[in-house]
N, C-alpha and C positions, 0 to 999 in steps of 0.2 A: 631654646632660643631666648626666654625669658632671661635665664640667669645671664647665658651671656650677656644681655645688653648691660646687667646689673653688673657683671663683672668689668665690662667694659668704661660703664660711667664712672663705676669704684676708680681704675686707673685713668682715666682722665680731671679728676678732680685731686688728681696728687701733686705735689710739687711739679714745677719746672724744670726742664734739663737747664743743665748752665751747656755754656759752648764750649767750655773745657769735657764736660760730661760727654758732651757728643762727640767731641773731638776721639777723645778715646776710643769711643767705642765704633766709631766707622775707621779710626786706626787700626782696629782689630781686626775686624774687617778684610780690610788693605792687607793686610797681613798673612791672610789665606791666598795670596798669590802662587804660582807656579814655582818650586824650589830652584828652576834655572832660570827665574826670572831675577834681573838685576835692577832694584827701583827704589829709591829713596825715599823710602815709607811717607815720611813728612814732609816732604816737597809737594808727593803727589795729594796729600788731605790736603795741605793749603792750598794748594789750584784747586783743585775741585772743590773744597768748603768756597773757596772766595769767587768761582763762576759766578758772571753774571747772567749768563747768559740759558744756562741748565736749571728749571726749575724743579722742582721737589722728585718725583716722579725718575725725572732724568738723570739726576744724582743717584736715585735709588739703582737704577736698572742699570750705573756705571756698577756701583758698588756689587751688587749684587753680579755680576758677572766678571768680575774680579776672579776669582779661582778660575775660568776657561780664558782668560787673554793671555795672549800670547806677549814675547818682549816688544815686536813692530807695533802689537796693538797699545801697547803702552806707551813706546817712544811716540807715535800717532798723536794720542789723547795728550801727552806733554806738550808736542807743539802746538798745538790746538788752543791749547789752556794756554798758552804763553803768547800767541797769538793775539788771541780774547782779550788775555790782560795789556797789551802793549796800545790794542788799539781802543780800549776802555781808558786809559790814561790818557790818549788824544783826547778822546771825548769830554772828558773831565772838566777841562782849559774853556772849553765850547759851552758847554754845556752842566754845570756844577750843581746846578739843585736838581736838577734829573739823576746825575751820578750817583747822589748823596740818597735819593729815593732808593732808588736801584740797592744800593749796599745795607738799606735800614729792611730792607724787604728780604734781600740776602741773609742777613742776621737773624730774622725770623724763620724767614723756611728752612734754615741749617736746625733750628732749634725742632720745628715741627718733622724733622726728618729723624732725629736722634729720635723725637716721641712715638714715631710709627713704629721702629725698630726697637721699642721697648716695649709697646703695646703686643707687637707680633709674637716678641717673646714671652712676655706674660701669657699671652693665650693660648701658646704656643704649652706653657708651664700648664696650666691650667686642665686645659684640655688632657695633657697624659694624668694628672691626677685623675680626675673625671673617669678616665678609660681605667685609671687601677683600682680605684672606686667599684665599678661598674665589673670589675674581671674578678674584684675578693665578693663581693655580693652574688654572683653568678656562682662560683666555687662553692660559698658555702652554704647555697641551695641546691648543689649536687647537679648545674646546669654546664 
């Protein structure tokens, strides 16, 4: 338990994701969709990166269930997201330094969302070392 927390601080005290970083890699993501599925890779990250309304969490548990949606559940979430954003640019006119909150807080949980998804796989990495670690030491005590 110990190390991981030390592994865990080690990646957190690394660089920044930039948003192009992140970008890519919930691209990638996007990417593992259904082969008859028809969707415009980059449309669907920037509705979903520019949500105001999904926070960290919610983003995650789109992307993450990306490989089981179907096309409806995708055409769905487009309108949804285009929805979001039409009536976010009413609000804008009304209401401007709220918006401008909302998008500066956006920017940030895009960033701390790419860093979960880096941490998971660091640990992710980590941990199978650890287990092959753990499976040549058992071997060559004849365990």
């Amino acid at each position: 338990m110990y190390g991981k927390l030390l592994f865990l601080k080690k990646i957190m005290s690394q660089k920044v994701m930039s948003q192009s970083e992140v970008d890519a890699l919930v691209l990638q993501k996007i990417s593992k969709h259904q082969a008859s599925i028809v969707l415009d890779k980059e449309f669907f990250l920037d509705l979903l990166k520019h949500s105001l309304s999904l926070n960290v969490p919610e983003k995650q548990r789109v992307i993450d269930s990306i490989p089981n949606l179907s096309q409806f559940q995708f055409d769905e979430l487009i309108k949804v997201f285009l929805e979001e954003r039409d009536k976010f640019r009413d609000l804008i006119k009304q209401h401007p330094d709220d918006i401008k909150k909302l998008l500066e807080k956006q920017k940030s949980e895009w960033i701390e969302l790419g860093e979960l998804y880096m941490i998971a796989e660091k640990t992710k990495k980590q941990e199978q070392e650890d287990k092959a670690k753990i499976d040549d030491i058992k071997s060559q005590l004849g365990l």
